[in-house]
C-alpha positions in Angstrom: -59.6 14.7 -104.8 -58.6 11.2 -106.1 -61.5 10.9 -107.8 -60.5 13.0 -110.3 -57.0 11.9 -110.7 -56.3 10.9 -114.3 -55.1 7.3 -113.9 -53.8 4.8 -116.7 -52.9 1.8 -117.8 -52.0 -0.8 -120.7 -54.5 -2.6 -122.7 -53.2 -5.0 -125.7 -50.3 -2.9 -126.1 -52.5 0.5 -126.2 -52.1 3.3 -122.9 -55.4 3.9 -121.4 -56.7 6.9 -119.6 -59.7 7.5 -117.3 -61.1 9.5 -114.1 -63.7 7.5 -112.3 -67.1 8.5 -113.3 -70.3 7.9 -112.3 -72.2 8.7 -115.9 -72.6 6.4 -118.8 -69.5 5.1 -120.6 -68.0 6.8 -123.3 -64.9 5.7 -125.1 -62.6 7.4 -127.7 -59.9 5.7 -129.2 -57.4 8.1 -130.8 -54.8 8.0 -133.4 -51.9 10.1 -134.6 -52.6 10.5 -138.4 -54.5 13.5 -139.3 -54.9 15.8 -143.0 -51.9 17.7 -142.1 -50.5 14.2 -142.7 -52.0 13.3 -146.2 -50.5 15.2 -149.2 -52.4 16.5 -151.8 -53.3 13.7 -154.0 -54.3 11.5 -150.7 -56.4 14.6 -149.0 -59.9 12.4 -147.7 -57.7 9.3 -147.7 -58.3 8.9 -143.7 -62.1 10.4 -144.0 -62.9 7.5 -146.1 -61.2 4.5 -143.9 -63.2 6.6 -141.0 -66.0 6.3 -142.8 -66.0 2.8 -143.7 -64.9 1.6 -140.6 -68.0 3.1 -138.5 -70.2 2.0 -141.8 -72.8 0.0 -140.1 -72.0 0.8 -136.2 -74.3 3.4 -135.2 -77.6 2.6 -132.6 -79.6 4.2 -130.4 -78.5 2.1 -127.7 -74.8 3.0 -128.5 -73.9 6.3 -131.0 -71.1 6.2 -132.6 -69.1 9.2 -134.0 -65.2 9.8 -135.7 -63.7 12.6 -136.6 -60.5 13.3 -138.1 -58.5 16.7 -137.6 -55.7 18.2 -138.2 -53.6 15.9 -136.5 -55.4 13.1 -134.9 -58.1 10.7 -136.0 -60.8 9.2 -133.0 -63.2 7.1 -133.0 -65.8 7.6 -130.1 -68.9 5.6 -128.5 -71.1 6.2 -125.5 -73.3 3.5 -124.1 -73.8 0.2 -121.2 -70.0 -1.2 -120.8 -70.8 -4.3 -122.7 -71.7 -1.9 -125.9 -68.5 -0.1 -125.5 -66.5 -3.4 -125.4 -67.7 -4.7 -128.6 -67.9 -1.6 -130.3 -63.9 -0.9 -129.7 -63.4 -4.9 -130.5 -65.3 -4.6 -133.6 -63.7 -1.1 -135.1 -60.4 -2.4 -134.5 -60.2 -5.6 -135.7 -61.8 -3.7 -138.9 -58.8 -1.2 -138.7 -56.5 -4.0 -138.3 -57.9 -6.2 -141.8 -59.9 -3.4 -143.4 -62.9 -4.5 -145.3 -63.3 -2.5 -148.8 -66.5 -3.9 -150.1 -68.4 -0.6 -149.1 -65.5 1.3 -150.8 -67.5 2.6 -153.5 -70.3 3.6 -151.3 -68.6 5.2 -148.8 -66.7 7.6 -151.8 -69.9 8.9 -153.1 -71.3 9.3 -150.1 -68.4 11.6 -148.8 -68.0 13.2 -152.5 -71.7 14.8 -152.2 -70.7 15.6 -148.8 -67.8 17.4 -150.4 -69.7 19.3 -153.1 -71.8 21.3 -150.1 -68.6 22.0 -147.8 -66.5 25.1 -147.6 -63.4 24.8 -146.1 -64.0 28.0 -144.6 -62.1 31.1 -143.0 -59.5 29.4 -141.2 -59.2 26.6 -144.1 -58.0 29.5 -146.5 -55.5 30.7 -143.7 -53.8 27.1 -143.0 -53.7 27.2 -147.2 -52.0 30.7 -147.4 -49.8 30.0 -144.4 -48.8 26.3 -145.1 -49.9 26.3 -149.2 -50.6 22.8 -150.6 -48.8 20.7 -147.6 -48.8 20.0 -143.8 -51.8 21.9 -142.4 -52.4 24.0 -145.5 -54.2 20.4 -146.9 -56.9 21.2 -145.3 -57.8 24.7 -147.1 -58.6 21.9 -150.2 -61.4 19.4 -151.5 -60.9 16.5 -150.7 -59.1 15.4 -153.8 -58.0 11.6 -152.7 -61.9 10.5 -153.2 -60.7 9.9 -156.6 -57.7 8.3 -156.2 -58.1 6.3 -153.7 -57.7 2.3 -153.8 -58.4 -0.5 -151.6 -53.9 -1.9 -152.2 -53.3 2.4 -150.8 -55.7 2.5 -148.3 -54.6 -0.6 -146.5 -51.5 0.4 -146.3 -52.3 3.8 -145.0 -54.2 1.7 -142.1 -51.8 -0.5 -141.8 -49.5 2.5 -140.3 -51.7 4.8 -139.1 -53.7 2.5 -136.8 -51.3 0.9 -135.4 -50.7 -0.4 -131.8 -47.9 2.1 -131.4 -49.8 5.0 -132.6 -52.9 4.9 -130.3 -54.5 6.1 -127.5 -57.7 5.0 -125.3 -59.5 7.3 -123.3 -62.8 6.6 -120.9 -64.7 8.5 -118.7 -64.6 5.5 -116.4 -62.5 2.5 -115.5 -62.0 -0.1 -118.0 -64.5 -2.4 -118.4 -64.3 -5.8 -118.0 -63.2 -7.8 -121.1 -61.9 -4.8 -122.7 -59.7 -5.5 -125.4 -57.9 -3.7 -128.3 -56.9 -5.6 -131.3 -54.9 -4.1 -133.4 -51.6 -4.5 -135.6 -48.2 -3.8 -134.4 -47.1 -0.7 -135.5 -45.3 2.4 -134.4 -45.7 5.4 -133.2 -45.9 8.0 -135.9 -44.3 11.4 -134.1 -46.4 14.6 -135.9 -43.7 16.3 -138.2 -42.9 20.6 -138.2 -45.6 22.4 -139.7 -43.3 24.4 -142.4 -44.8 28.0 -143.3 -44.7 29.1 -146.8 -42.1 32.0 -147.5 -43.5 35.5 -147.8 -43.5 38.7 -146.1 -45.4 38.8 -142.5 -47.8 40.8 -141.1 -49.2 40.6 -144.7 -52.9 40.0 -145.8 -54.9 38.3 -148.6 -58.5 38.5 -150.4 -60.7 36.3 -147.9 -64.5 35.3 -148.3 -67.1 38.4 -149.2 -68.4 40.5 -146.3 -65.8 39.0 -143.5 -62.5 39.9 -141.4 -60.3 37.9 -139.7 -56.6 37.4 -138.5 -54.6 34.3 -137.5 -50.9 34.1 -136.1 -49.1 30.8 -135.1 -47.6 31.2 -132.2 -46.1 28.5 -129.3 -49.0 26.5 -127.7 -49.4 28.0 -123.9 -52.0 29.0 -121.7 -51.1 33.0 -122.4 -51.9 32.1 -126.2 -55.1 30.6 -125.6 -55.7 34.0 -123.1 -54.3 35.9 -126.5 -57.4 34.3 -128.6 -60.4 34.9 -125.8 -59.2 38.6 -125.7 -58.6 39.0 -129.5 -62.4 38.0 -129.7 -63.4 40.1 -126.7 -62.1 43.1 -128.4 -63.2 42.8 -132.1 -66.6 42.3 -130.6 -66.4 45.3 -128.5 -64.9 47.3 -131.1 -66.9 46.8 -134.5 -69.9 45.2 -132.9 -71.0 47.5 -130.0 -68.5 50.7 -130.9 -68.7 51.2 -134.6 -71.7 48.9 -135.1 -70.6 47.4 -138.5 -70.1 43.9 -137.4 -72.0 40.5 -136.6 -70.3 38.2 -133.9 -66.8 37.3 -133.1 -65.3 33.9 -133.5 -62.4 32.6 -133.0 -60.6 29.0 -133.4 -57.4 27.3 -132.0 -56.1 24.7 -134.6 -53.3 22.7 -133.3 -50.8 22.2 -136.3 -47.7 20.4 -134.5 -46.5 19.5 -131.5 -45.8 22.9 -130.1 -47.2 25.6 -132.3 -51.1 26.3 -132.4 -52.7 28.9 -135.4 -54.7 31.2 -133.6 -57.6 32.7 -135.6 -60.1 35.6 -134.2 -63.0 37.0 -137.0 -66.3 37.8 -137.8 -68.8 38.8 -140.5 -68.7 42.4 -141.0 -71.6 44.7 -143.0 -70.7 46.9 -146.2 -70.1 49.8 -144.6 -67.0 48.5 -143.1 -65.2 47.9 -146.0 -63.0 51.3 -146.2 -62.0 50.7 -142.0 -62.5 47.3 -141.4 -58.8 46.2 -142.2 -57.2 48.8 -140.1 -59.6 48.3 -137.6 -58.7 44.6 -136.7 -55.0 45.4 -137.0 -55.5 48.1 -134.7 -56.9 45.4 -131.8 -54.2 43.6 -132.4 -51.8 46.5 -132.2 -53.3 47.7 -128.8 -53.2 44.3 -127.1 -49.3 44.0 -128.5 -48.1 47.2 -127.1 -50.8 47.8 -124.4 -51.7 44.3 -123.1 -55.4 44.2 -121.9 -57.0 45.8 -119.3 -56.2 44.5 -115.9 -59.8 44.2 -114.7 -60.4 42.2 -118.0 -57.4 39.3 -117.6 -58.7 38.8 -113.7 -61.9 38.4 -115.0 -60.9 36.1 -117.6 -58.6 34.2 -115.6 -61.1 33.8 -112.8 -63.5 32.3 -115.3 -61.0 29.8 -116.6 -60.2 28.7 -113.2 -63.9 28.7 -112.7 -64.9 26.3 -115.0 -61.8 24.0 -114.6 -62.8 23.6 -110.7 -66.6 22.6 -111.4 -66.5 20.2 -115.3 -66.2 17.2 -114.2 -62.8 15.5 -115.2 -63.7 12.4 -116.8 -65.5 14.4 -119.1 -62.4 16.1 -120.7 -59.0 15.3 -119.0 -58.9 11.2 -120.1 -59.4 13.2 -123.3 -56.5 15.7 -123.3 -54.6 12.9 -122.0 -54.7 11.3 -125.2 -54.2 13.9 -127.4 -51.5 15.3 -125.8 -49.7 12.1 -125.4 -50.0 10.9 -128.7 -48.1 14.0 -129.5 -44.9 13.4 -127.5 -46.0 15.7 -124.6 -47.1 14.7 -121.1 -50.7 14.1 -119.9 -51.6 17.9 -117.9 -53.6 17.6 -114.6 -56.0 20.2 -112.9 -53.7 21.8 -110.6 -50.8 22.2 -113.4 -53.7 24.1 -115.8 -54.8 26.1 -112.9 -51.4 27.0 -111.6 -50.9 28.4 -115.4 -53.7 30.0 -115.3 -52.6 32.2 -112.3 -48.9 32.5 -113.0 -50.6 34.7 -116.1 -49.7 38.2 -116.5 -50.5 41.5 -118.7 -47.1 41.0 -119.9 -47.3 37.5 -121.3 -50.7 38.5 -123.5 -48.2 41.2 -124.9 -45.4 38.8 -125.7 -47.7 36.4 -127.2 -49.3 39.5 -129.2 -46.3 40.5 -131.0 -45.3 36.9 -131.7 -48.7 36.9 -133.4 -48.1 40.4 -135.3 -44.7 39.1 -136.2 -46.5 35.7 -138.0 -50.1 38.2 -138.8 -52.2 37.1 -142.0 -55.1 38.9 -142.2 -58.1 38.1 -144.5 -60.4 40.6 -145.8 -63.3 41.2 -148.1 -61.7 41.9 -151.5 -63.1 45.4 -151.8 -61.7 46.4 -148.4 -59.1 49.2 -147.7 -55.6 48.2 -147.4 -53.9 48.5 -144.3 -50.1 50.3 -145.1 -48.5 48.7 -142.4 -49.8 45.2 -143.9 -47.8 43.1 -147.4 -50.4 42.2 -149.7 -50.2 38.6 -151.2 -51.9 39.1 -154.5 -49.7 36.5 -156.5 -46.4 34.0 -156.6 -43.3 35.8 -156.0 -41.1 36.6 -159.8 -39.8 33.4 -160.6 -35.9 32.8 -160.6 -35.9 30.8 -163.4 -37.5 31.0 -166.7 -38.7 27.3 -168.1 -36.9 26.6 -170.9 -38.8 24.7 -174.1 -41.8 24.6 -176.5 -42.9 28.0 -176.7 -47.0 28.1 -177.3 -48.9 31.0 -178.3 -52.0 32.0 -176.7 -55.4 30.7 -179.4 -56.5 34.5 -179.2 -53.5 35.7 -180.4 -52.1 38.8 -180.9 -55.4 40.1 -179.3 -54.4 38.0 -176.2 -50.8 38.4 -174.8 -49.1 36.2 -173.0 -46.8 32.7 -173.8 -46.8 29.3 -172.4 -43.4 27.5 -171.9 -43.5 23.6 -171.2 -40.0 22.1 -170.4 -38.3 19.0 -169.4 -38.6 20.2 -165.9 -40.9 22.8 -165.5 -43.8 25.2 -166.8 -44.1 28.6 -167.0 -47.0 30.9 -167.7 -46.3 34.9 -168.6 -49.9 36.5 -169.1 -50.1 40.4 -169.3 -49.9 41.3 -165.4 -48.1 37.9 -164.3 -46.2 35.7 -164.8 -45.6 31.6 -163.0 -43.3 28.7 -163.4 -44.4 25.9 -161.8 -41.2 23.3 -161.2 -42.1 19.4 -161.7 -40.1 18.5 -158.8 -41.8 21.1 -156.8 -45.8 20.3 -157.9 -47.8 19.0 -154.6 -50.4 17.8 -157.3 -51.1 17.7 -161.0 -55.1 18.1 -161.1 -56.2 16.9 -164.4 -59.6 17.4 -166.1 -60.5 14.1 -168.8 -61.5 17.6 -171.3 -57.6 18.1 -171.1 -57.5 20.9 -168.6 -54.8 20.8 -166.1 -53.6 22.6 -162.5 -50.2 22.6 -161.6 -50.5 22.9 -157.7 -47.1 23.9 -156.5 -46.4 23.2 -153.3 -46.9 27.2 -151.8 -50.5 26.8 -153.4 -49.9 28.7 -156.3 -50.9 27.3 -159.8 -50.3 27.1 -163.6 -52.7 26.6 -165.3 -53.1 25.2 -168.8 -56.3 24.9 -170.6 -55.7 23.4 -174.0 -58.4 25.8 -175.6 -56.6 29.1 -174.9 -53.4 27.7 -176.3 -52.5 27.1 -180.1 -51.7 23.4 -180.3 -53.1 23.3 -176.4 -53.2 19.7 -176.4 -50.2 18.7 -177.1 -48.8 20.8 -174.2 -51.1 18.9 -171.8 -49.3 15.8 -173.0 -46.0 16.9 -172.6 -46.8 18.1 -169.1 -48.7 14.9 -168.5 -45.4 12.5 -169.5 -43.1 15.0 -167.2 -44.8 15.0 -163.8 -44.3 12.1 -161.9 -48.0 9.6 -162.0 -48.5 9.8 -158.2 -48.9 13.1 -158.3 -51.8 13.0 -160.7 -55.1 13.3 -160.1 -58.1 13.2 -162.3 -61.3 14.6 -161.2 -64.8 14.0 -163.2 -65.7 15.8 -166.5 -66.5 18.7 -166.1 -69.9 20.5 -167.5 -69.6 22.6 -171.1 -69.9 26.3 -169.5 -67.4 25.9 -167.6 -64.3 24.9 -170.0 -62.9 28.1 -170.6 -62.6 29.0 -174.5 -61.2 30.8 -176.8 -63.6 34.1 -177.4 -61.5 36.4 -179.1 -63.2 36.6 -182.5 -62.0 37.3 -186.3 -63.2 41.0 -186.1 -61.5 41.6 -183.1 -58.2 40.2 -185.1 -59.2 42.6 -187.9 -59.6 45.6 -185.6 -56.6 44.9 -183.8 -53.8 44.9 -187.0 -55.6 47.9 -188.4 -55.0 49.7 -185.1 -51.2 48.8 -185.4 -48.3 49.9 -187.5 -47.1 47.0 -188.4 -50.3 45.8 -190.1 -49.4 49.1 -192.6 -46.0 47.9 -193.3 -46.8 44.1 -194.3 -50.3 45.4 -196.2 -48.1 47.5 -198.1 -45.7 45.1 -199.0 -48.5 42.8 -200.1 -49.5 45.7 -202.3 -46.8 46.1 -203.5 -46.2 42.6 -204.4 -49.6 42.8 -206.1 -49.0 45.7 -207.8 -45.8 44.6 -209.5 -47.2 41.3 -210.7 -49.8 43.5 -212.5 -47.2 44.8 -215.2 -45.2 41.1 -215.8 -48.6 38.7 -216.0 -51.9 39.2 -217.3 -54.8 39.3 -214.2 -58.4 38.7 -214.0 -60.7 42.0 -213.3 -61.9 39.9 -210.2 -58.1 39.5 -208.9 -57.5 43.5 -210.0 -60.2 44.7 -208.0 -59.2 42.9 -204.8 -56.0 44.3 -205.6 -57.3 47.8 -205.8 -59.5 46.8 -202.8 -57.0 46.2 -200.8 -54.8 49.4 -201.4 -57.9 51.8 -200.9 -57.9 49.7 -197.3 -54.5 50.5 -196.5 -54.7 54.2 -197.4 -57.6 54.7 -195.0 -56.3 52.4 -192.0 -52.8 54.6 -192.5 -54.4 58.1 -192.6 -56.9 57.1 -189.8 -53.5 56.2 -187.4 -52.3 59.5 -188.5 -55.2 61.1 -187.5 -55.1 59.6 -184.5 -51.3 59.7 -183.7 -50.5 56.5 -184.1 
């Protein structure tokens, strides 16, 4: 029917999309600048200009909302024409000469906001498949609340909301006196979302008491199938077969142009721990070299087509429109998505299943079973290099092993089990602490980490590190509380205990014995010095016959 046609057109520079509606008007006005754009040090910079650009906005007569996501930013309204008209002026004539005086107000407000968020299952997956750039961003805190300034955020707006770079959609035609002021600026295409380099299908320690997988595979309608019969079966499977799980969820992140990360999971009871892991793989493993069951793909197919036929198009496509536009692809109508839809075959779920195994990172409660078809990613790969530089020795020395290396160009950490370099021209971040501590976020997401109170002379590696990496890449969050600045516990009897459980305490007491012993006989000494002298070699004779005793 016409009616639900998407149709378009130009406003100030801006496309426009609509389907003729007869409901109240709502409005979203899309950008293409999203986290998987900010870097590490900026992560929040677009949540705040959202923030302060709907400060003020909201009514009962007109709600406003904004969102920013992976890759896109929106702001939305729903109310009388004449609301909609001066909302849309307002916000972007705001985005065009940003207004910072509630700058201050706006950052606390979103750093409470902060404190009580977890970034969730499928933040930790975009972290451990992207680490500390592109789409992995969004696995962190929002770190750019405390760097951002009103010269920086300007200039972020500046590009990101420009003319070029957005998209209107409406569930109705464009009002009357409709306009859309905003800057001149390009279109900003969204770049490759890079994986990190490790093993696949591998797994990772994920969130207590929970399972889930994620793949990134092309962005079709057999992928999106994929996800709805991933969940199906997990449900089925270890809710209503084994009974050791809660609901299934699942979530399709967009994280380029093309490629989606599919994730499926759900909250799983103790009891599930030892199977659990090889459980999930196995559903995904069935669906990869089975497909799913006939009856179940008509049925889901037939749904799909379902509720395409009967939502009313203004109330999505306008939106998809945008979104799809504003990433270089063309608006999709009804009859292409249902002729996908029915083109869809057992064989295409299996193709998109084995794409998915190929890219597979599964998350598990950390006292799960392994899986021995599965890597494990407990820690950085072995460095190739070896910083070279001031050597520091670890405060609880020689009770505590390990050595910290700061160089001209890198860092490198070698504890007992592990050891890290992290390379300066490789750091997505340097996270520093005003007590001194520091985090060396490389760009995979692993860290060094220096804390001046575990290292002899700690602070002055903090300030060589601090005068190699590049200022931009700083950031300095707020003090943080006593308990938790990790110190130095290793303690003066534990030192004690330590030599006289080693050999080579025997060989340098004796010497000082010795020592001691022959300035006896060539200067006169002091009973008090000659019993400490005596003292000291009853002490050695017992520490060296309790090591023989021992057999060491």
């Amino acid at each position: 029917m016409s009616r639900d046609k998407l149709q378009s057109t130009e406003v100030d520079g801006v496309p426009v999309f609509w389907v003729p509606g007869e409901r109240t008007l709502r409005a979203s006005l899309w950008f293409r600048a999203g986290m998987a754009d900010e870097s590490l040090p900026t992560r929040g910079w677009l949540h705040l200009l959202e923030h302060m650009a709907l400060h003020g906005r909201d009514s009962i007569r007109a709600p406003v909302n904004g969102q920013v996501s992976l890759l896109h930013s929106r702001f939305d309204v729903e109310g009388d024409p004449d609301d909609v008209v001066a909302f849309l002026r307002d916000v972007c004539r705001w985005l065009a000469t940003p207004d910072f005086s509630e700058l201050e107000h706006e950052r606390r407000v979103l750093r409470a906001e902060s404190a009580t968020r977890d970034t969730g299952t499928v933040g930790s997956h975009l972290l451990w498949r992207y680490g500390a750039r592109g789409p992995g961003v969004a696995g962190y805190d929002e770190l750019g609340l405390h760097t951002a300034g009103a010269d920086r955020l300007r200039q972020l707006a500046a590009g990101a909301y420009a003319r070029g770079n957005a998209v209107l959609a409406l569930t109705g035609a464009p009002p009357a006196g409709l306009e859309l002021p905003l800057c001149s600026g390009p279109h900003q295409p969204a770049l490759p979302a890079v994986p990190c380099d490790q093993p696949a299908p591998a797994g990772f320690a994920g969130g207590p008491g929970t399972v889930a997988l994620s793949g990134t595979l092309p962005r079709s309608t057999a992928a999106a199938a994929l996800l709805r019969a991933l969940q199906r079966a997990l449900q089925r499977d270890l809710r209503h077969g084994s009974g050791v799980g809660y609901s299934a969820w699942s979530s399709y992140e967009i994280v380029d142009a093309d490629h989606a990360m599919l994730t499926a999971g759900m909250d799983v009871l103790p009891e599930a721990l030892p199977t659990v892991v090889s459980g999930t793989t196995a559903v995904l493993r069935r669906l990869r070299d089975l497909g799913p069951d006939p009856a179940e793909l008509r049925d889901d197919v037939e749904r799909e087509m379902r509720r395409l036929a009967t939502e009313p198009a203004e109330n999505w496509l306008p939106f998809l429109a945008a979104r799809e536009v504003l990433l270089g692809r063309p608006a999709p109508g009804r009859d292409e998505l249902t002729a996908e839809l029915e083109s869809l075959t057992i064989s295409d779920i299996q193709h998109a299943a084995r794409a998915m195994w190929n890219d597979l990172l599964l998350s598990a409660d950390p006292d799960s079973a392994g899986d021995p078809q599965l890597s494990w990613l407990e820690g950085p790969p072995t460095p190739g290099i070896v910083a070279a530089g001031r050597r520091f020795r670890p405060a609880g020395s020689p009770v505590t092993k390990g050595v910290l290396t700061i160089g001209r160009s890198a860092a490198h950490i070698e504890a007992t089990s592990r050891q890290t370099t992290a390379v300066y021209g490789d750091l997505a971040a340097l996270i520093a602490y005003p007590d001194g501590g520091r985090r060396l976020v490389r760009r995979d997401g692993y860290q060094v980490v220096i804390e001046p109170e575990l290292w002899h002379q700690g602070h002055e590696a903090v300030a060589l590190v601090d005068s190699a990496v590049p200022q931009p890449l700083h950031v300095v969050l707020p003090e943080r509380t006593p308990d938790m600045i990790p110190r130095n516990s290793v303690t003066a009897r534990q030192r004690l205990n330590y030599w006289l459980k080693h050999p080579a305490a025997l060989v340098v007491l004796a010497l000082i014995c010795g020592i001691a012993l022959l300035a006896t006989t060539i200067v006169d000494i002091t009973d008090e010095l000659a019993k400490f002298i005596v003292v000291g070699v009853v002490v050695g004779a017992i520490t060296y016959a309790r090591q023989r005793r021992h057999g060491q």
